[in-house]
N, C-alpha and C positions, 0 to 999 in steps of 0.2 A: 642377427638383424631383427629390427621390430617393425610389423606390420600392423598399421590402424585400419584395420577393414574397412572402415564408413570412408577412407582416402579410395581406396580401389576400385574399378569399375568390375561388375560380377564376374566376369570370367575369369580374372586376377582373383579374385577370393577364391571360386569355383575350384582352381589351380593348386592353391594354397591349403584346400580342404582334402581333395583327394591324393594328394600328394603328403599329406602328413598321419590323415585316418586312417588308418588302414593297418591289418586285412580289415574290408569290410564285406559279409554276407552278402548274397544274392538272391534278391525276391525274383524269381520268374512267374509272375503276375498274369492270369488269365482272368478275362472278364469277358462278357455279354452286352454285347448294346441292343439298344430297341431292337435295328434291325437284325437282329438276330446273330449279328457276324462277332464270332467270338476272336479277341485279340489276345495277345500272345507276351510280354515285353518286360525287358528284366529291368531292376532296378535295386542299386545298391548302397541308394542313402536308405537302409531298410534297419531292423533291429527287431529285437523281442522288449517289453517294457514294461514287463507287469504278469500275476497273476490269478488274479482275482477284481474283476476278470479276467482270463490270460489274452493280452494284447499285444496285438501287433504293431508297428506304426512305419508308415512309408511316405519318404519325402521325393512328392510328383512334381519335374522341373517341367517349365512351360517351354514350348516350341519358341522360335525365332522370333514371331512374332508375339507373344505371348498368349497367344490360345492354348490349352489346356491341350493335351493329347491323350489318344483313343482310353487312357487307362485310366488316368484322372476322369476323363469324361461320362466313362460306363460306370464309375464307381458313387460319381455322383448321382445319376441317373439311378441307377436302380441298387445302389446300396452296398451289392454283393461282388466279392472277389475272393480269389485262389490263390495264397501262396505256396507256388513249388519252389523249392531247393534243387539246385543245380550240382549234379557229380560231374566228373572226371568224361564221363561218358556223352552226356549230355552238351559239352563246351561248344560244339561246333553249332547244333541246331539252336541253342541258345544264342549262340553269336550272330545266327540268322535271322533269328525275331528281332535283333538291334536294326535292322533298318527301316526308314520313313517310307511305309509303306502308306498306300492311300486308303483312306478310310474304311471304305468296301471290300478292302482286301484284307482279307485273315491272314497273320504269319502261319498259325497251326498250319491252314495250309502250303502256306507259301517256304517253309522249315519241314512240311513234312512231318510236322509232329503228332506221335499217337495221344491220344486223351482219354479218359475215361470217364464215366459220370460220376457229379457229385453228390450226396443226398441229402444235405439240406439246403443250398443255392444251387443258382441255375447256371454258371459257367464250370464247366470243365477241369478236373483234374488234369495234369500231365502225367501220361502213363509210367512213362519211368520213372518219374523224381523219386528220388530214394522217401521223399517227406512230404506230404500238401497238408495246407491246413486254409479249410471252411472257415471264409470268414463275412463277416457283417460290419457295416460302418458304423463305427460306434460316433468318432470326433470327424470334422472337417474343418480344418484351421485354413486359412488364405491369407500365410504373413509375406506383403512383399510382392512386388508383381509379377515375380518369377517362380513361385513355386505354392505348389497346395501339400498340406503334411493331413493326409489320413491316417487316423486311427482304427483299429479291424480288431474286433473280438474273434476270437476262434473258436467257432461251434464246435465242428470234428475235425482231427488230428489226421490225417493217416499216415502208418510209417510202414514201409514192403515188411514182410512180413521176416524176410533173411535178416533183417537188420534189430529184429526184436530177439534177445538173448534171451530172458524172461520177464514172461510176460505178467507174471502178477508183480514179480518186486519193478515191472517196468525199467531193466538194465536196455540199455540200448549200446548196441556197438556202432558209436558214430566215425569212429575210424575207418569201419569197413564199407562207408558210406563215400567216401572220397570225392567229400564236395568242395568246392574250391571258392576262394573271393578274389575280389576285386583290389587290388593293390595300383602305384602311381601309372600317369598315364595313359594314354588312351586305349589299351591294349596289352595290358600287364595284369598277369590274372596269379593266384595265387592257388598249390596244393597244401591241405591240410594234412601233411602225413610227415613233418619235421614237429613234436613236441617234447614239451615238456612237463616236470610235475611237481609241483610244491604245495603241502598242506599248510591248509591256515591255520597258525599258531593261535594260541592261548593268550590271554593277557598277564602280561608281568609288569606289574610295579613298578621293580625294580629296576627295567627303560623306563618309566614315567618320571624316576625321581633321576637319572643322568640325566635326561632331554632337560633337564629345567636346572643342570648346570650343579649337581648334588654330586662330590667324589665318593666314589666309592672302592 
């Protein structure tokens, strides 16, 4: 079947996106607002997108009404935000910062989540994520009246320490990380520990000249 997106109304594309993307990563997002209350909330229209600068980039859908919520809001406001990655371990209190909490209320708290300090912005690590990365608002696009797409450079990195194999060639054992995505549905998560391996070939000619109808 073919679908004209601009026919759809958003929650039909919405539908149509998460149900075909996928696995997609999990930013679990802490920020700072004025009032101090640190929020908590995942978000998994997320990616990596660059590296020079090394960029982040996260796509913040707006509330019902189309107001911006707590992560959008803090990010505008004072710039800075945290992305953790979510393991195996972490699923549940992650699934606990998913609810519409009221503004003045912290998930951290309200999840029970440990944090730790960051050192070059002012919201919080999550203590366990096997990964955070310190980041800065680089872009803030506003396409469309349902969603803002931030861009985030990444100051510092941090990865637990188990998870660094060596530390000068920087080999990283992300298997034993056991972080999981977001797959169809409202509640279909995905383990990263079914893969595979294929190295990228070489170029040959020699498919250049069949693809273009050459016997050989």
């Amino acid at each position: 079947m073919k679908f004209v997106m601009a026919d759809l109304p958003p929650r039909q594309r919405y539908r149509l996106l998460v149900s075909t993307v996928t696995p997609r990563p999990i930013a679990w997002v802490t920020t700072r607002g004025r009032n101090g209350v640190v929020n908590a909330a995942p978000y998994s229209f997320f990616n990596a997108m660059g590296d020079d600068p090394p960029l982040l980039v996260l796509g913040l859908l707006k509330d019902g009404e189309g107001a911006n919520k707590d992560t959008a809001t803090n990010i505008i406001e004072t710039g800075e935000f945290v992305v953790n990655l979510v393991s195996e371990d972490d699923a549940e209190a992650m699934n606990q910062s998913c609810v519409d909490a009221p503004r003045d209320v912290s998930e951290i708290d309200y999840a029970g989540i440990e944090t730790a300090p960051a050192t070059r912005v002012a919201p919080p690590l999550i203590a366990s994520a096997p990964v955070s990365f310190e980041c800065v608002r680089r872009e803030l696009l506003e396409i469309g009246p349902r969603q803002v797409i931030a861009v985030g450079e990444v100051l510092v990195t941090h990865i637990r320490d188990a998870f660094v194999t060596d530390p000068e060639r920087l080999h990283i054992d992300t298997a034993a990380m056991k972080l999981i995505g977001r797959m169809h549905g409202a509640g279909t998560y995905l383990r990263n520990s079914d893969t595979f391996t294929m190295q990228r070939p070489a170029y040959d000619p020699g498919r250049a000249g069949r693809a273009d109808g050459e016997a050989r």
